[in-house]
C-alpha positions in Angstrom: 0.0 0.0 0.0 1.5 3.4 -1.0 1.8 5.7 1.9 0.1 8.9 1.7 1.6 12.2 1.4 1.1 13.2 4.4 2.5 10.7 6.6 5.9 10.9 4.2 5.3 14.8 5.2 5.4 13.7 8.6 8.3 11.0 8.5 10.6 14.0 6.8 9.4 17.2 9.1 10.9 14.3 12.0 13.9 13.8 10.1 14.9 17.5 8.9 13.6 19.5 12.1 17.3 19.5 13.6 18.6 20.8 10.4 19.5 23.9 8.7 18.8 25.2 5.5 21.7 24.0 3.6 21.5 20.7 5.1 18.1 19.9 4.0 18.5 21.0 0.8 21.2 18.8 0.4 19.4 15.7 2.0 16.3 16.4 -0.6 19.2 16.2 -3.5 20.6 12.9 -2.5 17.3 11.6 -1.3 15.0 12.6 -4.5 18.1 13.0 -7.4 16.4 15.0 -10.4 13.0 15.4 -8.7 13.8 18.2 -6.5 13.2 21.8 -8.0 13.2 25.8 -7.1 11.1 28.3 -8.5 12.6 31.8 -8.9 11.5 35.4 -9.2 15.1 36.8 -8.1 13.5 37.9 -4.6 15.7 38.9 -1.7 14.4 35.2 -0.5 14.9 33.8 -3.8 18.3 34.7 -4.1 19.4 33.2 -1.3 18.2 29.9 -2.0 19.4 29.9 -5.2 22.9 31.0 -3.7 22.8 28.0 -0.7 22.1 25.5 -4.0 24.4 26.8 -6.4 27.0 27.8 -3.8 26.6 23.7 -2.9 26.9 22.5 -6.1 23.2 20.1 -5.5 21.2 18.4 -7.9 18.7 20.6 -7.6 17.3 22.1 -10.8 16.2 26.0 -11.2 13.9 27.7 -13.2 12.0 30.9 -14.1 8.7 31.9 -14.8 9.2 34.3 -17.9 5.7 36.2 -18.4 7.6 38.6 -21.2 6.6 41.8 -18.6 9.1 41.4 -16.3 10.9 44.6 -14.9 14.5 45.1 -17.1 16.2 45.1 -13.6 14.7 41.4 -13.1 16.3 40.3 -16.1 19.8 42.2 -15.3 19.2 39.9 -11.4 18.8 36.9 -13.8 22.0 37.2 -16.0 24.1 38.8 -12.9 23.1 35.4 -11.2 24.4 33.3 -14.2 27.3 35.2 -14.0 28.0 34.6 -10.4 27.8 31.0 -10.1 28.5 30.1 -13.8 25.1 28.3 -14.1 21.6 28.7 -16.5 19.0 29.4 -14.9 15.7 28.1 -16.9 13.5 29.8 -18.1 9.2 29.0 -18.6 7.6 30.9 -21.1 3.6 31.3 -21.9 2.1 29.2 -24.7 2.0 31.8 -27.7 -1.0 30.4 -29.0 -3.4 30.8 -25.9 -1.6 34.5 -25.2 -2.1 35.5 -29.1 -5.4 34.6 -28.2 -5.7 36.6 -25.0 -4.0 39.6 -26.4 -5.9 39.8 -29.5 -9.0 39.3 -27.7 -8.9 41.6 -25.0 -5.9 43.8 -25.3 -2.5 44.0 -24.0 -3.8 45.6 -20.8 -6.7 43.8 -20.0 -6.0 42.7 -16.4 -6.7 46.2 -15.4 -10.1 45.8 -16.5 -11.5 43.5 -14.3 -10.0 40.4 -11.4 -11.3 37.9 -13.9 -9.2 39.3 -16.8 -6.3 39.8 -14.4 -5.9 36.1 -13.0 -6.3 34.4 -17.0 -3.4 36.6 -17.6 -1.7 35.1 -14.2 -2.9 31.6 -15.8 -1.3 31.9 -18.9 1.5 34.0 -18.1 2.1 32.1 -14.4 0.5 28.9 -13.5 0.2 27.0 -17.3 4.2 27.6 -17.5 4.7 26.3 -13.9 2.9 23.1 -14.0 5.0 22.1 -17.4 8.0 23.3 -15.3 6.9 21.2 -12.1 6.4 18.4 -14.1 8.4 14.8 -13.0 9.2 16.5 -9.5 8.7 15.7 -6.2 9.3 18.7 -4.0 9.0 22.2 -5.4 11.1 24.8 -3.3 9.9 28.2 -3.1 10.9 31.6 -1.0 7.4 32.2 0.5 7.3 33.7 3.9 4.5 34.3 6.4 5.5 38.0 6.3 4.3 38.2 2.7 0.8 38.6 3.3 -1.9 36.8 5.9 -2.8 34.5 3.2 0.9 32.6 4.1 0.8 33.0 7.6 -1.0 30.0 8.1 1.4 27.5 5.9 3.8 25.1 6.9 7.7 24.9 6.4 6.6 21.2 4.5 3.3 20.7 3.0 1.7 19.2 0.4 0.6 20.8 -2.9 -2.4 19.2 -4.0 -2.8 21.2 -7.1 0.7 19.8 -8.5 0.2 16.7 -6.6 4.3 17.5 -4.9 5.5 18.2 -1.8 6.3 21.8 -1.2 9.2 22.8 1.0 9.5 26.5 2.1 12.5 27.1 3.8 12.7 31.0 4.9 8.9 30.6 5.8 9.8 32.1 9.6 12.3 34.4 8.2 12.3 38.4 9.2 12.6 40.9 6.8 16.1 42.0 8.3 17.1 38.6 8.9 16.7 38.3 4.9 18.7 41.2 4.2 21.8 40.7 6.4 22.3 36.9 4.2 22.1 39.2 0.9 24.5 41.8 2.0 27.0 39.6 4.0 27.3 37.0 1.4 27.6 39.5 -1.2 24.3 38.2 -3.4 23.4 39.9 -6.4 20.0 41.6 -6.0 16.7 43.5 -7.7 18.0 47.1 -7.4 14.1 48.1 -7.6 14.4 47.0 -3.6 16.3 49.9 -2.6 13.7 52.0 -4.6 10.5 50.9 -2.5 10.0 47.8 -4.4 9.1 44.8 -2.3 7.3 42.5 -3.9 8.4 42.4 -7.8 6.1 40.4 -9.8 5.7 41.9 -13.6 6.3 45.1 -14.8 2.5 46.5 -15.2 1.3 44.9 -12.3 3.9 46.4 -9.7 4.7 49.9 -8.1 6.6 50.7 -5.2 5.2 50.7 -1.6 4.0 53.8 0.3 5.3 54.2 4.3 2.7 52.3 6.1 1.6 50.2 3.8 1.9 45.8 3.6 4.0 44.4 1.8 1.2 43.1 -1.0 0.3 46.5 -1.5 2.4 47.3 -4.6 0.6 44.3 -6.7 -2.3 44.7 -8.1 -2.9 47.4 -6.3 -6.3 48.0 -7.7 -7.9 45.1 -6.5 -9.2 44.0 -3.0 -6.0 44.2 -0.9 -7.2 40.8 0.2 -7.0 38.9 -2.9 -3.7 39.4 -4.1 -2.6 36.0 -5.4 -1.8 34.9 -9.2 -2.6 31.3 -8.6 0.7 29.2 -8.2 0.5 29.5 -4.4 -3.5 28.7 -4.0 -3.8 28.0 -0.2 -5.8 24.2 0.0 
């Protein structure tokens, strides 16, 4: 009888809850060889996992969501990376057909119109190309933390994703902001310069504006929805 994913969820919060960072990631390498992956935006967060896997050298894969409306900076973060720690970072791109589509049906612009235009741009642009990247893995490592918005407060450094049927390990879930900071600066970690401009959460170019004093840190996307709704879809809470 195949156990479920919950008890194996169980059986490796046990296993890994002595360790640090680096150290699990390297047990998930040796113990799931080419089914262990990372998503990347080139966060603050992001950026230090992809340093602790690339700085370790672990067969762990990395990719990129590429929506074609990312900020230039992001892409300058991407290469700088590359540069770094002589690797290639993957990227996902949309399916041209179904965004031809999109675009010639409602306009380049349309996700200001309304939440439903909005998230089939995020489904196209963001959760179509994720699920071809997830594809064959069994844990998807991401740089979520509970300070990103209530909606993550609730979530659990392991859990399980039933959407992409994969375990889901978020590793700087309990992280502070200056606790994230201090890693970048001491280990010298290339980084978004948008941050230092008011930029916290950078998610494509349209979509994103800086943060006003005051205000959380989900603010600057889509800021013209409900403040409460701000999710594209790859991290739908179960």
């Amino acid at each position: 009888m195949t156990p479920s994913p919950f008890s194996e969820i169980e059986e490796l919060n046990e296993e890994i809850k002595n360790l640090n960072i680096s150290s699990v990631l390297e047990l998930f390498s040796s113990r799931f060889p080419g089914r262990v992956t990372f998503s990347t935006s080139f966060s603050l967060e992001d950026q230090i996992i992809s340093h602790l896997i690339l700085s370790q050298k672990l067969n762990i894969s990395i990719f990129t969501l590429d929506t074609g409306r990312l900020f230039p900076e992001t892409y300058s973060v991407w290469s700088l990376t590359n540069e770094k720690y002589n690797t290639n970072i993957r990227g996902y791109f949309p399916d041209m057909d179904l965004l031809e589509n999109y675009l010639s049906e409602k306009g380049p612009n349309a996700f200001y119109d309304s939440i439903e235009n909005r998230k089939s741009c995020c489904h196209i642009r963001k959760v179509i190309p994720l699920k071809r990247a997830l594809q064959g893995n069994k844990i998807w490592i991401t740089g979520l933390r509970a300070e990103h918005s209530v909606n993550r407060s609730s979530m659990n450094i392991l859990e399980w994703d039933s959407g992409n049927k994969m375990i889901k390990y978020n590793p700087l879930l309990h992280w502070t902001t200056p606790q994230v900071t201090e890693f970048i600066s001491s280990n010298e970690i290339p980084y978004n310069p948008l941050h230092n401009k008011g930029f916290v959460s950078i998610g494509c170019a349209p979509c994103t504006r800086a943060i006003k004093p005051g205000e959380d840190f989900r603010a600057g996307r889509w800021w013209w929805e409900d403040k409460e709704k701000k999710e594209c879809g790859l991290h739908i809470q179960q």
